[in-house]
C-alpha positions in Angstrom: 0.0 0.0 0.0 1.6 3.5 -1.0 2.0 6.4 1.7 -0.8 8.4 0.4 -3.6 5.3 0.1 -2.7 4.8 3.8 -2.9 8.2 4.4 -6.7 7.8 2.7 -7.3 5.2 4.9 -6.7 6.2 8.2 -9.4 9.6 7.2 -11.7 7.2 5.8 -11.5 5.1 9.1 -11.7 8.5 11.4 -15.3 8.9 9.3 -16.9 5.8 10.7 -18.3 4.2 7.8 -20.9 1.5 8.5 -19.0 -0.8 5.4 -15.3 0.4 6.1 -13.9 -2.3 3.9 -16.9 -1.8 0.9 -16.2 1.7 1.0 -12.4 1.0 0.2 -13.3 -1.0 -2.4 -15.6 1.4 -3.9 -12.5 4.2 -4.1 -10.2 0.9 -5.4 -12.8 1.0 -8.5 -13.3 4.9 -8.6 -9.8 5.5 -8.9 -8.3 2.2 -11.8 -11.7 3.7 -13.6 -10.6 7.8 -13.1 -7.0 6.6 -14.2 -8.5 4.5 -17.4 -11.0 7.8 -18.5 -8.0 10.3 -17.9 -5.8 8.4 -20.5 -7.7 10.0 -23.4 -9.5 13.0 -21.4 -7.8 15.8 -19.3 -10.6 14.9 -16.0 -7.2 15.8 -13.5 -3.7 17.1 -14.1 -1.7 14.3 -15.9 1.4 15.9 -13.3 -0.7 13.9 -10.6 0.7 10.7 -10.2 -1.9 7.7 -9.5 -0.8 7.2 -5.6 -1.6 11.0 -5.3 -5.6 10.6 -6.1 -5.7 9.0 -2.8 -5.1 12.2 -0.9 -4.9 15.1 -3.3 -8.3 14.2 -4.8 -10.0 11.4 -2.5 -9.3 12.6 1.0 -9.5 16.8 -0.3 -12.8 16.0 -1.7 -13.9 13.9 1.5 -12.7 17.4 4.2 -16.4 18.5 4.1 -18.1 15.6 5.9 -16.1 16.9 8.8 -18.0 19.5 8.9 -21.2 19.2 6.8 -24.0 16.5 7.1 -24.9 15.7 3.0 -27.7 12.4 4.6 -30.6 13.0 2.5 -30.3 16.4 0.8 -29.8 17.0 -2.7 -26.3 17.8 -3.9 -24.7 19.4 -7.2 -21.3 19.5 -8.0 -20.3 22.4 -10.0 -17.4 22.1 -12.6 -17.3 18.9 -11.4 -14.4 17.5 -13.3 -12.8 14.3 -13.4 -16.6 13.5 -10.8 -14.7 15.6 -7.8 -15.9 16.3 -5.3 -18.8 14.6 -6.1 -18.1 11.3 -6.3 -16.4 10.5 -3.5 -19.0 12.3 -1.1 -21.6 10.0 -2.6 -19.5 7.0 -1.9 -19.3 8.1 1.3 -23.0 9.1 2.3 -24.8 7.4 -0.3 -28.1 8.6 1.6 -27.1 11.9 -0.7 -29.0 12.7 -4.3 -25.8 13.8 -6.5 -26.0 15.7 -9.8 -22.3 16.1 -11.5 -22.6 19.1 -13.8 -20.2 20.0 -16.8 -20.2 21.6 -19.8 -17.9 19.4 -21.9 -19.9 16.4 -23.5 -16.8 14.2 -24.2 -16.7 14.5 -19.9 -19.9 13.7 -19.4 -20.0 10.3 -21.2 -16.7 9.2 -19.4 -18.3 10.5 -16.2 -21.7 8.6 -16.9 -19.2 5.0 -17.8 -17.8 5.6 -14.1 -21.5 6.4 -12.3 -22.9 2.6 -14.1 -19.1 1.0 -13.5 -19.8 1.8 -9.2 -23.6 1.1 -9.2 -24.3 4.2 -8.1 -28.0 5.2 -7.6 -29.4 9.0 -7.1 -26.1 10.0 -9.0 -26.6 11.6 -12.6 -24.6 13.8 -15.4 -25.7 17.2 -16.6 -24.3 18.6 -19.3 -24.8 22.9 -19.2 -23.2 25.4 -18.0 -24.2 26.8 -14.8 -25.8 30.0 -16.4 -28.2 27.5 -18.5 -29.0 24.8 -15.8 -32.7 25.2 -14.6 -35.2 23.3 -13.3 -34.2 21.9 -9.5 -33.3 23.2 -6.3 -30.1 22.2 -3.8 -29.6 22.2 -0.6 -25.7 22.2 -0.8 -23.4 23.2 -4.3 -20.3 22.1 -4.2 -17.4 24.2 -5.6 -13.8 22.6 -5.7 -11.5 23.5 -8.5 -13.6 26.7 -9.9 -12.9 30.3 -8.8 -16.2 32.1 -7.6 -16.5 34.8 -10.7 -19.3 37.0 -10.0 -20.8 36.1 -13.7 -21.3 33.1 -11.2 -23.5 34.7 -8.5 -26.4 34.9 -9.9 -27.3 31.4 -11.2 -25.8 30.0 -7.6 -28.7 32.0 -6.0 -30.9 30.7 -8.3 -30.3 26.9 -7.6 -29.7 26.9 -4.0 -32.6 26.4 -1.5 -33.7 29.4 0.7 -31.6 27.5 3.2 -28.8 26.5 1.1 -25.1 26.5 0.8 -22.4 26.9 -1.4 -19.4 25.0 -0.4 -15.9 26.2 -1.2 -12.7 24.2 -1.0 -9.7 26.6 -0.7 -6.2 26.6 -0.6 -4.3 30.0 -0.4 -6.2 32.1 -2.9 -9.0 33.0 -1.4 -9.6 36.3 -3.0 -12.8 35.4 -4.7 -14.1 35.3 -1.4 -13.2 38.8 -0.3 -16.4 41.5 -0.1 -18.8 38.2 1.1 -19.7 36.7 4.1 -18.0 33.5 4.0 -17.9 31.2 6.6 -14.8 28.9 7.3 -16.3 25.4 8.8 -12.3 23.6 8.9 -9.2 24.7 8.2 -6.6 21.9 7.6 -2.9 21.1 7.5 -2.3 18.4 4.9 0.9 16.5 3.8 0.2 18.3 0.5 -0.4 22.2 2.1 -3.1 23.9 3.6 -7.1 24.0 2.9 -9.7 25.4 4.1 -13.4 24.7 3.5 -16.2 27.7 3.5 -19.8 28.1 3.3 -21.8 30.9 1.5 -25.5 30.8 2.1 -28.2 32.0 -0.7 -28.3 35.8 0.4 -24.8 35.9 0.7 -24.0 35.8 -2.9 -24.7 39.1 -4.9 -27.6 39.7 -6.9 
């Protein structure tokens, strides 16, 4: 077992899964499948060596659960990527209704491939970007590799519950965040740097 999966597993162990062992399992698949689909797509940095999904992708996209309950609400991850955050979180609380949205179509269908290859149920694809995506309602948004522009704002609002949230995962550039009134829920020292996870609610973003 490399460094960082053992790094992985001690975090995924701290979490209390009821299946510890099915859960690993599940990442095992998640990442041989992420590595297959990044071969001819660009889902993560090709710089990131496979034993570094384990913590720079697995256990970064796993910090909220310390500090956010996703059991039963509805989820979207935004500019979701190579299916982080979002992936991983519904492995982990599979109680949680997941929607992966990107605007790339050749992502989607490699991000669809992965969804039927883990059996995952309440997880779907949409293909739009953010300013075009009606039609439902979130409790949480999930924002991990995508700076908050203010172009951004307004669509945000628009999909988050009256009680929602926006979740931000930050490193050191947090600058998008500077004029609103973002919460920080954990801040965390890592083998890999510093991150730092934040909440917006709904009336916090600009109109």
């Amino acid at each position: 077992m490399s460094m960082e999966k053992d790094i992985f597993l001690g975090f995924l162990q701290e979490l209390e899964p009821s299946e510890p062992q099915a859960l690993l399992k599940s990442f095992e698949l998640f990442h041989s499948l992420l590595l297959e689909a990044n071969a001819g797509l660009n889902l993560f940095s090709r710089t990131t060596a496979p034993s570094e999904l384990w913590t720079k992708h697995f256990l970064d996209s796993l910090l909220p659960l310390n500090c956010v309950d996703f059991t039963g609400k509805n989820v979207l991850d935004f500019g979701t990527g190579g299916d982080l955050p979002g992936i991983p979180i519904k492995l982990a609380v599979p109680e949680c209704r997941m929607s992966l949205l990107d605007s790339t179509r050749k992502k989607i269908l490699a991000l669809d491939k992965i969804i039927t290859e883990l059996g995952l149920s309440d997880c779907k694809t949409v293909c739009s970007r953010l300013e075009d995506f009606k039609g439902e309602s979130f409790d949480f948004i999930l924002c991990r590799a995508v700076k908050l522009e203010e172009r951004y704002h307004a669509p945000l609002r628009r999909l988050l519950k009256p009680d929602g949230q926006l979740i931000m995962y930050k490193a050191k550039n947090i600058a998008d965040l500077e004029g609103l009134k973002a919460r920080e829920l954990l801040r965390k020292e890592l083998h890999y740097g510093e991150r730092a996870i934040f909440a917006l609610s709904r009336k916090d973003l600009k109109k």
